[in-house]
C-alpha positions in Angstrom: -12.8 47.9 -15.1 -14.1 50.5 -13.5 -13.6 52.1 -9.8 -17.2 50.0 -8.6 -15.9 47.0 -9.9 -12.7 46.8 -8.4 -14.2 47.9 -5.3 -16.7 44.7 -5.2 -14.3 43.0 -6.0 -11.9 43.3 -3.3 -15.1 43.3 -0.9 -16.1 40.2 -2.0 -12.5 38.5 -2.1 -12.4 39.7 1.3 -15.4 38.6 3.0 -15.4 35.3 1.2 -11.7 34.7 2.2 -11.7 35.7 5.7 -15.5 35.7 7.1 -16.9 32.5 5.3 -16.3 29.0 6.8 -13.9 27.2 6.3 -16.3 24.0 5.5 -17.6 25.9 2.6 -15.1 23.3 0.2 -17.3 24.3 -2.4 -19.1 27.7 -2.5 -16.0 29.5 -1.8 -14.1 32.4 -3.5 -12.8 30.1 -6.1 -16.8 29.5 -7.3 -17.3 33.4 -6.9 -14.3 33.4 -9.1 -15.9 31.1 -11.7 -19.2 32.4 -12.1 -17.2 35.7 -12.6 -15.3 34.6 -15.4 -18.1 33.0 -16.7 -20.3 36.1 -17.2 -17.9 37.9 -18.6 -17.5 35.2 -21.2 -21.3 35.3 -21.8 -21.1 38.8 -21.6 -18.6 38.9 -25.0 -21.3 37.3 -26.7 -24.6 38.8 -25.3 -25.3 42.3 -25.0 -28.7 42.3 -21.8 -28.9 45.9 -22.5 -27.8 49.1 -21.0 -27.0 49.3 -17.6 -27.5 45.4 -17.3 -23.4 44.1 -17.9 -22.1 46.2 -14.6 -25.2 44.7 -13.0 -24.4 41.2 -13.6 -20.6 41.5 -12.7 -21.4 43.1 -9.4 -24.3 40.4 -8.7 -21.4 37.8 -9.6 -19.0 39.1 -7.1 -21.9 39.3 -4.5 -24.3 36.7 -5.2 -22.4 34.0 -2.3 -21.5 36.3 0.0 -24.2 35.5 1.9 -23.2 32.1 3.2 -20.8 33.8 5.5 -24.2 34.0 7.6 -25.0 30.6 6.9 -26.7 28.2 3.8 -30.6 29.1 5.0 -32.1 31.4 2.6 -28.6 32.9 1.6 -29.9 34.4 -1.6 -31.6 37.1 0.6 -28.5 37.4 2.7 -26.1 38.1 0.2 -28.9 40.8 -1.3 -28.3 42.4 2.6 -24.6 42.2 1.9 -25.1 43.6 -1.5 -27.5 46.8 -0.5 -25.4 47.7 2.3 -22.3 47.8 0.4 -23.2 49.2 -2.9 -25.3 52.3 -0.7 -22.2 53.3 0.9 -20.7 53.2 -2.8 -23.1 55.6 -3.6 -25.5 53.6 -6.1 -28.5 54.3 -7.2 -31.2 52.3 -5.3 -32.9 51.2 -8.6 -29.4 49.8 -9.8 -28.8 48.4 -6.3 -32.7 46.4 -6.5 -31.4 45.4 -10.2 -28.1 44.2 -8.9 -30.4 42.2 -5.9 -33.0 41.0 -8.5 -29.6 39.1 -10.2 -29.0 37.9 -7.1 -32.7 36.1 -6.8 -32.5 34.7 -9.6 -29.3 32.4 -8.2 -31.9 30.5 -6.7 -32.6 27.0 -7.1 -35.5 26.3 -9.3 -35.8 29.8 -10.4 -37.4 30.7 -14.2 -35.5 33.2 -16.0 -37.5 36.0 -17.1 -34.7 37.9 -19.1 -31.6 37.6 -20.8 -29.8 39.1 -17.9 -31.1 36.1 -15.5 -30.2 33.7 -18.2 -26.6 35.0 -17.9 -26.3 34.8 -14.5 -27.7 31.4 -14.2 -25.9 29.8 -16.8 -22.4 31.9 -15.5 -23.6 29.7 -12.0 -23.5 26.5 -13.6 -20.8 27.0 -16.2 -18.9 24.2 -14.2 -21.0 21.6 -15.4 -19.8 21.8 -18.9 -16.2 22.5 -18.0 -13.0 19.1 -18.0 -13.0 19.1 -14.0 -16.6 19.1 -13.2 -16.0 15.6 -11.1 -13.6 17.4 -8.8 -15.8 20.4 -8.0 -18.9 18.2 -8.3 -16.9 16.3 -5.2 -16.3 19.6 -3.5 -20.0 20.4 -2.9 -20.5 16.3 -1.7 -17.9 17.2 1.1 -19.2 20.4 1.7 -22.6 19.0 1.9 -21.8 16.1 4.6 -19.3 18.4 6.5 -22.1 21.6 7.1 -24.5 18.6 8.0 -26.9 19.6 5.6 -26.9 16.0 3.7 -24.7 13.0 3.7 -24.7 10.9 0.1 -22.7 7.9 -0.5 -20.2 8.7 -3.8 -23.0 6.0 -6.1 -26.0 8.0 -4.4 -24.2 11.6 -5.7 -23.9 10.3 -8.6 -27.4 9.6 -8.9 -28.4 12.5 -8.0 -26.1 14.1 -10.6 -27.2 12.5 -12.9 -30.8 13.6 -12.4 -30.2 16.8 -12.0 -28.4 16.5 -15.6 -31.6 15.0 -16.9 -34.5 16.9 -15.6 -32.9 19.5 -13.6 -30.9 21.8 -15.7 -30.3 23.5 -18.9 -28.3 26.4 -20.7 -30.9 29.2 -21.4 -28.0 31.5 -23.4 -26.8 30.2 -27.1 -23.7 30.7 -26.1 -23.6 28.7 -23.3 -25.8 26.0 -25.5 -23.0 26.1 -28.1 -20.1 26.4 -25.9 -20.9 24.3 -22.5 -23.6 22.1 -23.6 -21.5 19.5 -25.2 -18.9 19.6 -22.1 -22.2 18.9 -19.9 -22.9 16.0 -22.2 -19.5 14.3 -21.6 -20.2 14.5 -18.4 -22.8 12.9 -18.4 -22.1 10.3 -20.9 -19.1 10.0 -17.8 -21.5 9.7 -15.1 -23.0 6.9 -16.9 -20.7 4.8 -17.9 -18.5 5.4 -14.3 -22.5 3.6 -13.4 -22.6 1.2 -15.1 -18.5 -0.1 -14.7 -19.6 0.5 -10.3 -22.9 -2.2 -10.9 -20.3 -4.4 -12.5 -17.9 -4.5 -9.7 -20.4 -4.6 -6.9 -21.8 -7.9 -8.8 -18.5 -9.1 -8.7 -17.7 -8.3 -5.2 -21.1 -9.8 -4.6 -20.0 -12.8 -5.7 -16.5 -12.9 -4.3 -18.0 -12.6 -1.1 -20.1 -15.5 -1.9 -17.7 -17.5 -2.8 -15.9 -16.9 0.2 -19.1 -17.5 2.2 -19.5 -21.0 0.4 -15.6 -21.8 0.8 -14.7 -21.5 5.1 -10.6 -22.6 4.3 -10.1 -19.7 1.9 -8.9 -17.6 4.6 -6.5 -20.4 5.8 -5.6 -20.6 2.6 -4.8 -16.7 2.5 -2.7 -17.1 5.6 -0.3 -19.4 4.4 0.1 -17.5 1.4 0.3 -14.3 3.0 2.7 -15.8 6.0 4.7 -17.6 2.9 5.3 -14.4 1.0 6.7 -12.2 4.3 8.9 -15.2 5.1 10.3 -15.2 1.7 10.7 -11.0 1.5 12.1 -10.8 5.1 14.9 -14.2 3.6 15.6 -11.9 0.5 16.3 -8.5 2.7 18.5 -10.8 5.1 20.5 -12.1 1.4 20.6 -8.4 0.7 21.9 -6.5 3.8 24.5 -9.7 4.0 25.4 -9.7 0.4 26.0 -5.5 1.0 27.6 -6.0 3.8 30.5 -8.7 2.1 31.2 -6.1 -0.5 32.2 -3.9 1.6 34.3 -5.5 3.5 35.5 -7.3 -0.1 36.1 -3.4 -1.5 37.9 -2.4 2.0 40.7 -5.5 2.3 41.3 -4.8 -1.8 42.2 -1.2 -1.0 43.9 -1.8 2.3 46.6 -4.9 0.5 46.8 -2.8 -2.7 47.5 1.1 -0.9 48.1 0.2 2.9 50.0 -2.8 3.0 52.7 -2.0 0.6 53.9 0.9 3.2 54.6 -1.2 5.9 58.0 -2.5 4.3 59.3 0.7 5.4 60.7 0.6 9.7 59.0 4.4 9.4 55.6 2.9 8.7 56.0 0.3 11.7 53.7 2.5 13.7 50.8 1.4 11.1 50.6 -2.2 11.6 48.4 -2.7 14.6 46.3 0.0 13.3 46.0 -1.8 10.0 46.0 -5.9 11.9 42.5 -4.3 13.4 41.0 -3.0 10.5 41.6 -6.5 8.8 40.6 -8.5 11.4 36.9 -6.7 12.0 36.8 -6.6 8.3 37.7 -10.8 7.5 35.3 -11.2 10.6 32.5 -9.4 9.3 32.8 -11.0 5.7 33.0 -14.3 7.2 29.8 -13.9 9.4 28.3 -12.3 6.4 29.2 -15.8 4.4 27.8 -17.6 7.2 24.3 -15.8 7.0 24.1 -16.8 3.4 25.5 -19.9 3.2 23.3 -22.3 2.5 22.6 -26.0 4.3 23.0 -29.5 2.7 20.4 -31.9 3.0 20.1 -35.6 1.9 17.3 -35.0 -0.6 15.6 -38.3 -0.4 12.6 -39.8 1.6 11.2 -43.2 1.9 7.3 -44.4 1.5 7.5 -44.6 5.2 8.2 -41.0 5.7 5.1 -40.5 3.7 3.3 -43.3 5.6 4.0 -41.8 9.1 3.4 -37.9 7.3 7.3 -37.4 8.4 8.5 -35.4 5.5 8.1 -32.2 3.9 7.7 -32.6 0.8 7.5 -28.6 -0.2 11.0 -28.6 0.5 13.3 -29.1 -2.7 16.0 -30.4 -0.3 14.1 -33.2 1.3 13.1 -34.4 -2.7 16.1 -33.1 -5.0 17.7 -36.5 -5.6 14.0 -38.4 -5.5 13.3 -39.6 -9.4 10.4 -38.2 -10.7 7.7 -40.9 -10.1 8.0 -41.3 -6.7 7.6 -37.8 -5.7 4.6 -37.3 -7.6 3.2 -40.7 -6.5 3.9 -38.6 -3.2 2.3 -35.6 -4.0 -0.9 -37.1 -4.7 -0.6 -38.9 -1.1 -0.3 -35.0 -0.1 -3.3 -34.0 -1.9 -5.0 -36.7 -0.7 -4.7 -36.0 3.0 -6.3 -32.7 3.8 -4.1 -32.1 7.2 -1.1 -33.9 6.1 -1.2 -30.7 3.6 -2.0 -28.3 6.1 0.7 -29.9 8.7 3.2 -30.0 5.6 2.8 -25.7 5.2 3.1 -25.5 8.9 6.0 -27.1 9.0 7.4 -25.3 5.8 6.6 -21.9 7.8 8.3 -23.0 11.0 11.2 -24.3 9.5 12.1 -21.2 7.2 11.1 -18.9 10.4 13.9 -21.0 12.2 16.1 -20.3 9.2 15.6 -16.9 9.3 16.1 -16.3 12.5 19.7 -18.0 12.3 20.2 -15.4 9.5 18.9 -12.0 11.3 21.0 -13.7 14.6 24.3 -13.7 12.7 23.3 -10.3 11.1 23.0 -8.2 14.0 26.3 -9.8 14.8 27.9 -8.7 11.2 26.8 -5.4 11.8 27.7 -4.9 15.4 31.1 -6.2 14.7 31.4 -4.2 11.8 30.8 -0.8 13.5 33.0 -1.8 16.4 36.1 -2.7 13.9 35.5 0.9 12.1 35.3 2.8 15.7 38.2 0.5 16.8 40.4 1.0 13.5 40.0 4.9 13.4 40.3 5.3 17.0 44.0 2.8 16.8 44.8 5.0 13.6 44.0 8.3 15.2 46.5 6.9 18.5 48.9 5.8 16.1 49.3 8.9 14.2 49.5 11.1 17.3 52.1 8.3 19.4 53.5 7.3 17.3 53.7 8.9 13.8 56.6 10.4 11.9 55.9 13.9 13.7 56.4 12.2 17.0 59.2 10.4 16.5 61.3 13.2 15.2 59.8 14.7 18.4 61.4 12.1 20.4 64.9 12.0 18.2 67.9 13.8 20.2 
C-alpha cells in the first residue's frame, strides 16, 4: 500500500469516526470499509487502466465523507473533503478531478461511462449480494427514520427493496455479475417469500380479530384462563419454597441426632444442650409449619341434585365430586353447560376459593421463613455464648 493510501486512510477512518453523526447507523465507517474491500476485490479481477486502481481506492476511502456535513448533495461534499485533502498531499490536480469524478459517479441513478465507474458502483452496492444484506438493509431504514429524511414501515421497506432489486439496480462488472449476482438473487427470492409468509399472517390476524369482534365473552374467557393459570403457578412456587424449606430442616435434625447429639453423653459437653434444644426446636417448628402449608384439606366429595338446583356447588372442584359415580356428575355437568352464569359464577368461585387457599399457604410461609431465620440467628448466637461461657476453655479457666 503505498504512503497516499495509508494516509486516506487514516483521514477517512478519522473523520468518519469522530466528525460524522452518530445517527449515520448506516453510512458509517463500517460501509466506507466495505466498499473498500470490495474494489479491491473487483480490482483483482479488472485492470481500469493506468493510474485508475489508486484512483478508485482513494475515491473509496473518501466517497462518504461528506455526510459529516450532512445527506444534501453529499457527493459534492465529500469531492470538497477529497480536493482539500489530497492538495495538501501534494496530488496532481488532474488525479485529484479523477479521484472526484469517482466520487460523482456514487450518485444515485448515475450511468457508468467507464470501467472504473462500474467498479466503484458495484464496490457501493456489493452488500446486496452479500449473507447479511437484511441487517445492513435494516441499518439504512433506522438511519433513514432517525435523520428524518423518511419513515417506512418494515412491509413498506421491503417494498421498496424489492423494487429497487427489480428495476433499480444491476452489476455492470463480470465479476461482480458472476460473484454477487446470485447472492442478490437470494435476496430477493428472500424478500419474497418473507412477503408473501407477512400477507398470510396479516389475513390471519385479520381474521382473529374478527372473530374476536363477532365473539364479546372471549376476553372473559381469557381472564379466567389467564387468572386460573397465575393462581395455579403462584400454588406450585408456594409447594416449592415449603417443600425446600422441609428438606432442610429434614437434612439439619439428621446431622444434628447423628454428629451432635451423641456428644452430649459426656458431663463436658453439658454446656451444648441448650444450644442444641434451640436449634431443634426452630428447626421441628419450621418443618411442621412447612407440613402445614402443604398439607392438603379433606372434603366430603359428594353433592346432591339440590346443590345443583340452588347453583350451590362447584362442580370444578374434584373434592366436591370425587366420590360422585360417574352419571350423576355428567348429568351435572350438562346442567353447568346449560346455565351460562351458573358457569361463570362456578369459575368465580373456583378463583376465590383457591385465592383463599393460597393465601393460607403464603400466611404460614412467611411464618416458616421468619421462624426459620430467627432459630438460625438464635442457635449460632446460643452456640457462640456457649462456647465462650461455658466451653471446655472456660471451665478449665474457672478450675482451681
Amino acid at each position: 500500500m503505498s504512503k497516499l493510501l495509508e494516509a486516506t486512510e487514516t483521514f477517512a477512518s478519522q473523520v468518519l469516526s469522530e466528525q460524522l453523526d452518530p445517527r449515520f447507523l448506516y453510512h458509517n465507517l463500517r460501509h466506507t470499509q466495505r466498499v473498500v474491500q470490495g474494489t479491491k476485490e473487483l480490482l483483482a479481477h479488472h485492470d481500469p487502466g493506468p493510474g485508475d486502481a489508486e484512483a478508485l481506492l482513494l475515491a473509496a476511502w473518501l466517497h462518504d465523507t461528506g455526510y459529516t456535513r450532512g445527506c444534501e448533495k453529499h457527493e459534492a461534499s465529500s469531492c470538497d473533503i477529497a480536493r482539500d485533502f489530497l492538495s495538501g498531499q501534494k496530488l496532481s490536480p488532474e488525479r485529484i478531478d479523477r479521484v472526484c469524478d469517482l466520487i460523482m459517479a456514487t450518485q444515485r441513478y448515475h450511468q457508468p461511462r467507464d470501467l472504473a465507474e462500474e467498479i466503484i458502483r458495484d464496490a457501493d452496492a456489493a452488500h446486496l449480494g452479500q449473507e447479511d444484506y437484511p441487517e445492513i438493509s435494516e441499518l439504512l431504514r433506522e438511519e433513514l427514520e432517525q435523520l428524518g429524511v423518511a419513515t417506512y414501515t418494515p412491509e413498506t421497506w421491503r417494498e421498496a427493496n424489492i423494487q429497487m432489486f427489480r428495476t433499480e439496480h444491476h452489476y455492470y462488472t463480470a465479476y461482480a455479475q458472476e460473484h454477487w449476482q446470485p447472492g442478490k438473487d437470494k435476496n430477493v427470492a428472500h424478500l419474497l417469500k418473507e412477503g408473501k409468509k407477512r400477507k398470510k399472517i396479516a389475513k390471519k390476524e385479520a381474521l382473529k380479530a374478527q372473530l374476536k369482534a363477532e365473539s364479546p365473552e372471549r376476553g372473559i374467557q381469557t381472564m379466567y384462563r389467564v387468572s386460573m393459570r397465575n393462581h395455579l403457578k403462584l400454588s406450585d412456587i408456594a409447594d416449592t419454597k415449603a417443600n425446600i424449606l422441609l428438606s432442610v430442616n429434614a437434612i439439619i435434625i439428621s446431622l444434628v441426632i447423628a454428629n451432635l447429639i451423641p456428644k452430649l453423653d459426656n458431663p463436658s459437653n453439658d454446656y451444648l444442650i441448650v444450644p442444641t434444644l434451640i436449634f431443634i426446636a426452630f428447626s421441628i417448628g419450621s418443618m411442621t409449619l412447612s407440613i402445614l402449608a402443604t398439607r392438603p384439606n379433606i372434603t366430603s366429595g359428594e353433592f346432591t341434585k339440590e346443590d345443583v338446583a340452588q347453583r350451590k356447588v362447584n362442580l370444578l372442584f374434584f373434592g366436591n365430586f370425587h366420590k360422585m359415580k360417574l352419571e350423576e356428575y355428567e348429568w351435572a355437568m350438562q346442567e353447568l353447560i346449560k346455565d351460562k352464569q351458573y358457569l361463570y359464577d362456578t369459575l368465580t368461585k373456583d378463583l376465590y376459593f383457591l385465592g383463599l387457599v393460597l393465601n393460607r399457604k403464603y400466611k404460614l410461609l412467611r411464618w416458616t421463613y421468619t421462624l426459620f431465620l430467627i432459630g438460625m440467628i438464635l442457635s449460632v448466637l446460643a452456640f457462640f455464648l456457649a462456647l465462650k461461657y461455658y466451653g471446655p476453655d472456660r471451665l478449665l479457666e474457672l478450675t482451681p
